[in-house]
C-alpha positions in Angstrom: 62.7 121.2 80.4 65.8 121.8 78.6 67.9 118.9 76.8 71.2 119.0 79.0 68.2 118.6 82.3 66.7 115.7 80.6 69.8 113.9 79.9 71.0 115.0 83.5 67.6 112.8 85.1 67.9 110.3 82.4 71.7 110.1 83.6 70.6 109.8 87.4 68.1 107.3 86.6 70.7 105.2 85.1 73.1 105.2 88.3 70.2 104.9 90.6 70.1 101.9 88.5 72.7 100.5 89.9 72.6 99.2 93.2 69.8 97.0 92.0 71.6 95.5 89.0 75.0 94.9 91.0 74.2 94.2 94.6 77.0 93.4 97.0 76.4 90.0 96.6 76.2 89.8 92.5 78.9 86.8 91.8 79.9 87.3 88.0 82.9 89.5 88.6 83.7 89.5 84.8 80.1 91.1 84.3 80.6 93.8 87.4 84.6 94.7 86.0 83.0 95.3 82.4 80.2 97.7 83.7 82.8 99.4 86.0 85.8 100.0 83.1 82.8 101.7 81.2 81.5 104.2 84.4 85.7 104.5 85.0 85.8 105.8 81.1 82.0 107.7 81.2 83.8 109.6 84.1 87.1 110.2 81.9 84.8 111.7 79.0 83.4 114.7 81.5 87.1 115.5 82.7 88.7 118.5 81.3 92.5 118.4 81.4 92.2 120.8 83.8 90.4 118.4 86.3 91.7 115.3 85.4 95.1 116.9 86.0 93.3 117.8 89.7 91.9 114.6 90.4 95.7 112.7 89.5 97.7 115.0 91.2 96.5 115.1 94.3 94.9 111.6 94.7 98.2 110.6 96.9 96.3 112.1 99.7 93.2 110.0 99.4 95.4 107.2 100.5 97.3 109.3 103.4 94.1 110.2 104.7 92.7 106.7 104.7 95.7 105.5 106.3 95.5 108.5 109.1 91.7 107.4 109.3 92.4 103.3 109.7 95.2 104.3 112.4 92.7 106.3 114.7 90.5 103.9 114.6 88.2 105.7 113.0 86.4 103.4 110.8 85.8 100.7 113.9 84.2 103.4 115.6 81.8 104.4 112.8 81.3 100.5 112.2 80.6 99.6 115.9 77.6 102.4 115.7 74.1 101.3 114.3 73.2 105.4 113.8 75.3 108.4 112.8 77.9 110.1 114.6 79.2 113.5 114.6 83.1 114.5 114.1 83.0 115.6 117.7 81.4 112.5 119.2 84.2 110.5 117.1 87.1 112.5 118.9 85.5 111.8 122.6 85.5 108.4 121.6 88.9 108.8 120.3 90.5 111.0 122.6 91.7 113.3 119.8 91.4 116.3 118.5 88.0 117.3 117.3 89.2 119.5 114.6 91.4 116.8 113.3 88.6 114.6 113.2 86.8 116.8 111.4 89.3 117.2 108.6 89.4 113.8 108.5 85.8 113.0 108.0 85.9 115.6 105.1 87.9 113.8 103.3 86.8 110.5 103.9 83.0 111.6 103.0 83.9 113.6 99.8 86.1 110.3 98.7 82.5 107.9 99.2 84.4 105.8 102.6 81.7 107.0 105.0 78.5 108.5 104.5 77.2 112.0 105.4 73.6 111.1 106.5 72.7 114.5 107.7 75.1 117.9 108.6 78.2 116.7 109.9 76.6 113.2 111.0 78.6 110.0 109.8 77.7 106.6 109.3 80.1 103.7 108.3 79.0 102.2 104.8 80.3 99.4 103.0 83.8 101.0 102.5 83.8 102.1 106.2 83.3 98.5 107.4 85.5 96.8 105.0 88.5 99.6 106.0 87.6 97.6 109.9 89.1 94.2 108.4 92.9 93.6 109.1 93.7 92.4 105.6 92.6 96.1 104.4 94.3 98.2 107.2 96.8 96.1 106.3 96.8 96.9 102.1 96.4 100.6 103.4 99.5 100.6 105.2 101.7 98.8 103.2 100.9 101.2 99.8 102.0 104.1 102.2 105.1 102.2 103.3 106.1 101.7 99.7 105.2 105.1 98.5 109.3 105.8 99.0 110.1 104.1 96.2 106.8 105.5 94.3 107.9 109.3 95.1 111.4 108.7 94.2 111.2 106.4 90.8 111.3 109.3 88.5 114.5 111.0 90.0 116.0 107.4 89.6 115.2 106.7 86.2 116.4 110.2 85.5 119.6 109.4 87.2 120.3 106.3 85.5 119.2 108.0 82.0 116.3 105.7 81.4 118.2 102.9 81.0 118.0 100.1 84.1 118.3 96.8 84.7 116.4 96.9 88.0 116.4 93.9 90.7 115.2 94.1 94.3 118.7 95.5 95.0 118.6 98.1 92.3 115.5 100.2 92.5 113.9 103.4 93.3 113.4 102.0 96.8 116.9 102.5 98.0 116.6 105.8 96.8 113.9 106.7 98.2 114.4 104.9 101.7 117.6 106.2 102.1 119.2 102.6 102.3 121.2 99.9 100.7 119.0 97.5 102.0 116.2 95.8 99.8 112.2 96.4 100.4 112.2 93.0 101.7 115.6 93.4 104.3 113.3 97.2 105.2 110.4 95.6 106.1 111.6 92.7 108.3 113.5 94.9 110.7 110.2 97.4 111.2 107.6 95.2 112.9 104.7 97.2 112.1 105.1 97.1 108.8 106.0 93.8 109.3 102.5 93.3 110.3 100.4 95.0 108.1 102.1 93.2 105.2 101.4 90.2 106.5 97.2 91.1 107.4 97.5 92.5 103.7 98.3 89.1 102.3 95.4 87.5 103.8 93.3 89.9 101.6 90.2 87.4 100.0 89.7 87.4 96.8 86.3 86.7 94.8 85.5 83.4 94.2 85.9 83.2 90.9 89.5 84.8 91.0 90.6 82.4 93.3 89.2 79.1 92.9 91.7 77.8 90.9 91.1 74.2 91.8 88.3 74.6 89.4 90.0 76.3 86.8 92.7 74.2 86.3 92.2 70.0 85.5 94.0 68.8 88.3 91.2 65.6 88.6 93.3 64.6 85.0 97.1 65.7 86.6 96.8 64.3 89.6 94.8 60.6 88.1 96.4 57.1 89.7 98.0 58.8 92.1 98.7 57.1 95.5 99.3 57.8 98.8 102.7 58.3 98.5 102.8 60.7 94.9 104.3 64.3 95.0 100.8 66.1 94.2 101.6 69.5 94.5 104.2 71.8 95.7 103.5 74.6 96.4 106.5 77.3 96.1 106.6 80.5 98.1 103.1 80.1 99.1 102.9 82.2 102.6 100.4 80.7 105.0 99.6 78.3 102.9 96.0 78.9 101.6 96.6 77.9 98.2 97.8 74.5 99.4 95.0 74.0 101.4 92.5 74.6 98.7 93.8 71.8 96.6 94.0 69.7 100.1 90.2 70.0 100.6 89.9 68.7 97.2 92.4 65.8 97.1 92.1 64.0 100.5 95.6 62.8 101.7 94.8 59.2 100.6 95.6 60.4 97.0 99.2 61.8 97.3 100.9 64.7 99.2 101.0 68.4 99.1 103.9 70.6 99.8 104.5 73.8 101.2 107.3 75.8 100.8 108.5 79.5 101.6 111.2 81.4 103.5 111.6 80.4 107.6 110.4 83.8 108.2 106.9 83.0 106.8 106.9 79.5 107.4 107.3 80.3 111.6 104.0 82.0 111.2 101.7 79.1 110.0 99.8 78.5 113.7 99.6 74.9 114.2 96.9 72.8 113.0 95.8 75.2 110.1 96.8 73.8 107.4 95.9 69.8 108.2 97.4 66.6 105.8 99.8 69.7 104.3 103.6 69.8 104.6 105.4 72.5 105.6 109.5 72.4 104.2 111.2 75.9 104.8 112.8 76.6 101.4 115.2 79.5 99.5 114.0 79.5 95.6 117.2 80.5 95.0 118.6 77.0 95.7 118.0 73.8 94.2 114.8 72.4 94.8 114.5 70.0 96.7 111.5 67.8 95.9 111.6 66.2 92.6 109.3 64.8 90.1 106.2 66.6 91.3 102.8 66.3 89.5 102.4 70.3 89.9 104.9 72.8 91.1 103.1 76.0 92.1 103.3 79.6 92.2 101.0 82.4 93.0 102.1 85.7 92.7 105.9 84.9 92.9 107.6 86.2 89.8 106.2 89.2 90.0 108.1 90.7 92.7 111.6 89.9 90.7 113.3 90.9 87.5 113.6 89.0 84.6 117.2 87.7 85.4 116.7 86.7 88.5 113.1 84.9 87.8 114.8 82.5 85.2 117.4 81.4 87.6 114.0 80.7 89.7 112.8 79.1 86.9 115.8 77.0 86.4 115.5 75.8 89.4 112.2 74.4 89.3 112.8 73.0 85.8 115.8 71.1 87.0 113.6 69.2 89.5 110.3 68.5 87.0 110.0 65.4 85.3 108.6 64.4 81.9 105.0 64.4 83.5 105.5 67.3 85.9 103.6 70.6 85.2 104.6 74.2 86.7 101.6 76.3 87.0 102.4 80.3 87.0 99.3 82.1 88.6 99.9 86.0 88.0 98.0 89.0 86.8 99.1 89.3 83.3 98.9 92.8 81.2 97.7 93.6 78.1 98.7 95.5 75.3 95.5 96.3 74.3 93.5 97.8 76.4 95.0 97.4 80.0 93.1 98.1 83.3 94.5 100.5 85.6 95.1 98.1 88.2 97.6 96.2 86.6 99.3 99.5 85.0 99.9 100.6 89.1 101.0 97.0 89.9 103.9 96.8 87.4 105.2 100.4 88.3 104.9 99.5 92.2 107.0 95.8 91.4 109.6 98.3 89.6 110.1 100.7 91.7 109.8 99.0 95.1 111.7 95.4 93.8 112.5 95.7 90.7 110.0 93.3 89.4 107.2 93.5 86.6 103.7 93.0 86.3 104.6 90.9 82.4 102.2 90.3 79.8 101.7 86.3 78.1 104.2 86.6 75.7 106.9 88.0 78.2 106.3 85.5 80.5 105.9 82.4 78.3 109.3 83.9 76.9 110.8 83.6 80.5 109.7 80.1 81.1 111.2 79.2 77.5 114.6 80.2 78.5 114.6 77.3 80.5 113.6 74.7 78.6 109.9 74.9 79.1 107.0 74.6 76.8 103.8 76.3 77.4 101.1 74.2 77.0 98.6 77.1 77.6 97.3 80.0 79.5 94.0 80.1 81.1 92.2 83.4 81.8 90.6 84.1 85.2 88.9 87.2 86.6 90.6 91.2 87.5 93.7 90.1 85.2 94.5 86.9 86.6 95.9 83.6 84.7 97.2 80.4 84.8 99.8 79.5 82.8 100.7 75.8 82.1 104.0 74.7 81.3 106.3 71.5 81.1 109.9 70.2 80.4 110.4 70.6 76.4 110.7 67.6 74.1 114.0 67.1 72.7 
């Protein structure tokens, strides 16, 4: 047996490995993200330019084709089916092309979305049945409504010679879209869109990256509070899942909680889902409203908004803190040093589709200083997410 076939079973044996050591149940997310950067960069060393330059360039089309995919209805059929199916059973089922199908399927098994049991037999897998779930239609969609501004970023840099000062009025998405309007003003007027936005903000996140109540010492924030204390306010937070997180925690007997968001989101919280939680309809670019809170919240907020227009934000909520309030900024943060790729794609899709910014610590803790605001700390959660603490500034 020669060397390279040794270290070719050796290498199988490895990756065969892996199911076992990470099931899809395996909880210690920071564990499973280590062991995936290092496959991501094993995979990187056996590129040439020549096929790395491949695999970039035409990886738009993975996403087209899952989108095509998710909008026949593809992956529900697959999922609804205990065996295998072929590309022509599919398209009866379908009442499409068979061909097309077939295309389809091609791409979806060479990308790992379904599985290829036998010759041209299909199964869903694990991919196949999560593409089933609103919430991931709905992130499918919404990527290939933004890919506008994605396709045209370059010619507007080059336009503006490199040197921008972007907002959500400002970007490569009026380029791209043809418009004067902002991503936002688009995607309210195109219900579909609309919609798949909305599915793709009901996304779940792991447990660890999202259980903030435990990250964070509210027990301590929120201690002698009474029934009638300002808890927690939470600013711009959608359908209110957030909210009812620290609800569940903190019965109403120990103060209130807040929601707060545009009436456009707010409309859409069905009654009785979010019990003992307040609902207020609220524009963060006017003053806010409720003062002297214990936290004010925000969870993905600043991101979608330039620096200039995320301190006048900011102003705002520091105008309406008091010496014991605390604002809480939950974002994914970047890093110099070693950044993942995810957060590298999210800062050029905030730029070019709203002129906003994936920041690191130090850019955002200089944001929240411009207001008066001292950072009392920042604490690090799973797949680049943080909590940053901050209060009014001691004269």
């Amino acid at each position: 047996m020669s060397a390279v076939e040794k270290w070719f079973q050796e290498f199988e044996a490895l990756c065969s490995q892996v199911p076992t050591l990470f099931p899809s149940g395996f909880d210690d997310e920071n564990v499973r993200i280590r062991a995936l950067r290092l496959a991501e960069k094993a995979v990187h060393q056996l590129h040439t330019p020549m096929t790395f330059a491949e695999a970039q360039t035409w990886a738009p089309l993975e996403l087209v084709g899952a989108g095509v995919a998710c909008e026949m209805g593809i992956f529900d059929i697959l999922s609804k089916h205990a065996g295998s199916l072929s590309a022509v059973d599919i398209a009866e089922e379908l009442n499409a092309d068979p061909a097309l199908v077939a295309r389809i399927m091609r791409l979806l098994d060479a990308h790992y979305m379904v599985d290829q049991v036998s010759l041209g037999q299909y199964a869903a897998n694990s991919i196949a049945r999560d593409y089933v779930q609103p919430y991931r239609k709905g992130n499918v969609m919404t990527q290939i409504g933004l890919m506008p501004s994605y396709f045209a970023l370059p010619a507007w840099l080059r336009a503006n010679n490199y040197k921008v000062l972007p907002d959500a009025n400002h970007c490569a998405w009026q380029v791209g879209a043809n418009t004067t309007e902002t991503f936002w003003e688009s995607m309210s007027k195109d219900p579909s869109l609309s919609k798949y936005f909305n599915d793709y903000m009901t996304v779940p996140r792991t447990t660890q990256e999202e259980d903030f109540v435990s990250f964070y010492p509210f027990e301590a924030v929120f201690a002698d509070s009474s029934v009638d204390d300002i808890l927690f306010v939470d600013i711009g937070g959608g359908l209110g899942h957030q909210a009812m997180r620290v609800r569940s925690a903190f019965p109403r007997s120990r103060g209130r909680i807040i929601l707060q968001d545009l009436p456009q989101v707010t409309s859409k919280i069905t009654a009785g889902s979010l019990p003992d939680v307040e609902i207020m309809d609220h524009n963060m670019a006017h003053p806010q409203p409720v003062k002297n809170a214990r936290v004010y919240y925000l969870r993905g907020v600043l991101h979608n908004h330039a620096d200039h227009v995320s301190v006048q934000f900011l102003s705002r909520f520091a105008a309406a803190m008091g010496p014991e309030s605390r604002l809480l900024i939950h974002e994914a943060l970047a890093t110099d040093l070693d950044p993942t790729k995810n957060i590298t794609r999210f800062d050029l899709s905030m730029f070019a589709s709203c002129g906003g910014a994936q920041r690191s610590e130090a850019e955002q803790k200089t944001l929240l200083e411009k207001v008066g605001l001292e950072v009392l700390g920042t604490r690090s959660m799973p797949r680049d997410w943080s909590i940053m603490e901050a209060k009014l500034k001691r004269e």
